[in-house]
C-alpha positions as CSV (number, residue, x, y, z in Angstrom):
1,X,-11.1,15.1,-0.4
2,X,-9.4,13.0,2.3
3,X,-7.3,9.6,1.8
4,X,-6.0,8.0,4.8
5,X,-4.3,4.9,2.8
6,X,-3.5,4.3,-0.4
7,X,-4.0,-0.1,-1.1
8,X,-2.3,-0.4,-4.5
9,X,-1.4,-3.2,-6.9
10,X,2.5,-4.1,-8.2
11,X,1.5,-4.6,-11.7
12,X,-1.5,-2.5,-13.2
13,X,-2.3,-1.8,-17.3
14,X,-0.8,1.6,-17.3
15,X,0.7,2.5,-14.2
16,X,2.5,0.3,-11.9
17,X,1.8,1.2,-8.3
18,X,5.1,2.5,-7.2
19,X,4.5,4.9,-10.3
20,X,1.2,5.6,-9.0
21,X,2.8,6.1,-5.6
22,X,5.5,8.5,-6.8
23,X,3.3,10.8,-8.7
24,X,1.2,11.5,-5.6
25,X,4.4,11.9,-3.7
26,X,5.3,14.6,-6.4
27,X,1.9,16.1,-5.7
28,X,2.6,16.6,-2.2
29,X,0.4,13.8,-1.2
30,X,2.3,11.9,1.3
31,X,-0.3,9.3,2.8
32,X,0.8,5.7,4.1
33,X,0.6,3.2,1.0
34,X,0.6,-0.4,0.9
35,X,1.9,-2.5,-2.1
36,X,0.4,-5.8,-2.9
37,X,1.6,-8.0,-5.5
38,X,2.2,-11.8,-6.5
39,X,5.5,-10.6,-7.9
40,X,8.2,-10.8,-5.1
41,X,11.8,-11.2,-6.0
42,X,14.8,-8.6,-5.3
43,X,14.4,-6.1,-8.1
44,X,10.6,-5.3,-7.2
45,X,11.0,-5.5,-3.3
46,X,14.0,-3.3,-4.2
47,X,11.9,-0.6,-6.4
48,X,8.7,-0.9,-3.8
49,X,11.3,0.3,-0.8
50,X,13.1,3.0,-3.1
51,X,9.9,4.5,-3.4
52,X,9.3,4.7,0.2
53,X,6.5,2.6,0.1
54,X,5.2,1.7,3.8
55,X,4.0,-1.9,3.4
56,X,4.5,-4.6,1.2
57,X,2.2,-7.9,0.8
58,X,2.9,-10.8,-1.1
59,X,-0.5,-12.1,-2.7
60,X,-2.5,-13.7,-2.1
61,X,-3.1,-11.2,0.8
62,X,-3.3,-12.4,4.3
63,X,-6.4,-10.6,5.1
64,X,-5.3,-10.2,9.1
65,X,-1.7,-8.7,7.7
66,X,-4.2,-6.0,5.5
67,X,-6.1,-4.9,8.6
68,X,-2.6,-4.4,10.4
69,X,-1.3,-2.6,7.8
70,X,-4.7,-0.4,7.8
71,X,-4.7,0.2,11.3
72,X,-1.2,1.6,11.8
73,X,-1.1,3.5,8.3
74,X,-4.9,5.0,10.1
75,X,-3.6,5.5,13.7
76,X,-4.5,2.7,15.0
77,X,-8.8,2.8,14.3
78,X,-9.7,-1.0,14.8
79,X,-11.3,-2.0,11.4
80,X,-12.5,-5.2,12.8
81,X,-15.0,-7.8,11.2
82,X,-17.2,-4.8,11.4
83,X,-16.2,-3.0,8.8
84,X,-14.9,0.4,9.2
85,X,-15.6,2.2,12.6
């Protein structure tokens, strides 16, 4: 299986998403990852960025700022209103 972008939340029941990012990471799974959350003081801009997490996005998400995000984490594929091409 192929992933081309991991879209993950902040805050999640059982594993936060830079924990969800860093496990991958640990795997050897180094794919671009964007980090969304409604939660955006210091300490968690801080932890996303330790984690070497590509993008961050304040909620609620700016859905122009998500396709930019997924078209450079992608190479640059226009998403479009289209969906996916």
């Amino acid at each position: 299986m192929s992933t081309s972008c991991l879209i993950t939340d902040y805050r999640m029941p059982r594993l936060s998403g830079v924990e969800l990012h860093r496990r991958l990471v640990d795997e050897g799974l180094t794919i671009p990852s964007v980090l969304v959350s409604a939660y955006s003081d210091h300490v968690a801009r801080d932890r996303i960025g330790d984690a070497g997490i590509d993008w961050f996005l304040p909620k609620p998400v700016d859905p122009k700022e998500l396709l930019r995000c997924l078209e450079a984490a992608c190479g640059r594929r226009n998403f479009g209103n289209d969906g996916f091409q």
